[in-house]
Phi, psi and omega in degrees: 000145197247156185278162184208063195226117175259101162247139200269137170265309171215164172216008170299149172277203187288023187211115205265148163243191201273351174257348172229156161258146161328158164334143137174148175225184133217137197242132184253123171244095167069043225048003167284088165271171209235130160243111198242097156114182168202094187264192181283145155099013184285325166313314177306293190311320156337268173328324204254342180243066185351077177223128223272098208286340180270008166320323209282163189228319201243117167238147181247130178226100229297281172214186225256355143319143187261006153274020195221353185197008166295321132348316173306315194271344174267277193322301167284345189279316170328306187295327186304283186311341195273354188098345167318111189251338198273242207255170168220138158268143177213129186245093195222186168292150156318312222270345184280324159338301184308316188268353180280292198324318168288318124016250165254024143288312168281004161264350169086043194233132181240104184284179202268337225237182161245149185249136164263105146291172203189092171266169208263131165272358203018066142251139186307149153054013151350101224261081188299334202182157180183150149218174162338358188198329183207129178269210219139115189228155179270179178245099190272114207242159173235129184195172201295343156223168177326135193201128137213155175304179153219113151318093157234147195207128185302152149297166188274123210271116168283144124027147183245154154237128166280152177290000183271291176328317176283319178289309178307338164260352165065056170284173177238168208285302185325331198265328214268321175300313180288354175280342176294321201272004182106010193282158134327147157242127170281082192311175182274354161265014139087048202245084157296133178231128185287143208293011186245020157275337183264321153263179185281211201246112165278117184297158203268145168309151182251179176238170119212154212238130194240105155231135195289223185283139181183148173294165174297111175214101187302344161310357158234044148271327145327336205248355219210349174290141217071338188312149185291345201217152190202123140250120183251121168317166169194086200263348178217186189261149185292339174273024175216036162320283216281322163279005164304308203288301193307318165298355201080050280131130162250154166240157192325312181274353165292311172309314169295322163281351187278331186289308188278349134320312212234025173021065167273181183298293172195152227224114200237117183261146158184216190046055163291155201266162191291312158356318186253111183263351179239097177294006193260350153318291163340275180308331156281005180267314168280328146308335182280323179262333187225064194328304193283079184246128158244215184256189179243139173208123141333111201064030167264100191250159172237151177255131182255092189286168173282138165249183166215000000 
């Protein structure tokens, strides 16, 4: 079974505390790992949840908060030291090109490697990236600057044929893709057998939806509807609804309601504000409304299994 599995780097809002970090996730698809956002210290976080940093090949970055991308420039100098020559993608603000290029020009620093940007048009559902198993569309969020999320969602997954199935029907090796692919089989006495005598139960593509920092703004449920996985900020508690709105910012039962508007599966809350030093206030508040809720916890993976 190939993986769909997120483990949290940080969870912290803009003020890091002695128990959280700034934003940062990674999401493994099938060994494509994918890094989504870098706030400080994600390298440490890395290192301390052993997880092998030059795997990544794809980082994403939601905007331009230094609690959302600071973490990049101590990360990329590591790949650097370390000897990395091939390539990194970066799916970012335009603007970010600009301050890694300042950088490391006045440190005098020349990497080894190549950086691809791939800057953000913020368009809803935007198609950024695809290979052969998984695409990535952006989210378009609202917060006090250009700010989006990310869709990422496997393609759609052939069909399993047992080896009992291919011998009782004498299928031949030319025929098992298109049959994978939903076709009929004809026998040579001219015998249709319907394809759902032939394969197994084809697992459904899995998701998971990342928005970042954003006010409750329902205009991205379309784009975020149904997923097995959601993660919404939640930075405050609902009775600080007005510094949400001001800041830019969701609160816990805002995030619960959108999760239960987009029927998603389940709903992973984070971007807690340093303010809450006991998070299950947070969490019981978004349970009252979206039961299957959990917290974001630093080293922590969640697995996202095949349904049919």
């Amino acid at each position: 079974m190939q993986n769909f599995e997120l483990t949290i780097l940080g969870c912290s809002s803009a003020t890091p505390t002695s128990k959280r970090n700034p934003t940062a996730q990674l999401l493994n698809i099938a060994e494509r790992f994918f890094l989504i956002d870098c706030g400080e210290a994600t390298q440490i976080q890395l290192r301390r949840f052993k997880l092998k940093f030059q795997r990544i090949n794809h980082i994403f970055i939601s905007h331009l908060h230094g609690d959302h991308y600071l973490g990049l420039l101590g990360l990329l100098s590591s790949m650097h030291l370390l000897g990395r020559t091939f390539d990194l993608h970066l799916y970012c603000p335009a603007e970010l090109e600009e301050i890694i290029n300042i950088q490391n020009k006045y440190s005098q620093t020349y990497l080894k490697f190549n950086i691809i940007y791939h800057p953000h048009k913020y368009i809803n559902a935007d198609l950024i990236f695809e290979d052969e198993r998984v695409e990535v569309r952006t989210i378009l969020l609202n917060h006090r600057i250009p700010c989006c999320g990310f869709l990422f969602k496997e393609k759609p997954l052939l069909a399993n044929i047992s080896k009992e199935i291919l011998i009782e029907y004498h299928i031949p090796v030319e025929k098992i893709v298109e049959i994978k692919k939903g076709a009929d089989f004809i026998t040579p006495s001219g015998e249709v057998i319907p394809n759902q005598r032939l394969v197994t139960n084809k697992a459904m593509p899995r998701s998971y939806a990342y928005c970042s920092d954003t006010c409750y703004d329902e205009r991205i449920i379309d784009v975020i509807k149904g997923v097995d996985l959601l993660y919404h900020e939640a930075t405050f508690l609902n009775n600080m609804e007005e510094r949400a709105k001001e800041t830019f910012h969701s609160t816990a039962l805002q995030a619960a309601t959108m999760a239960q508007k987009a029927g998603v599966l389940k709903l992973m809350i984070g971007h807690y504000s340093a303010r809450y030093k006991d998070l299950e206030p947070l969490l019981v508040e978004a349970q009252s409304v979206f039961k299957n809720t959990v917290l974001a916890v630093e080293g922590e993976s969640t697995s996202i299994e095949f349904s049919t």
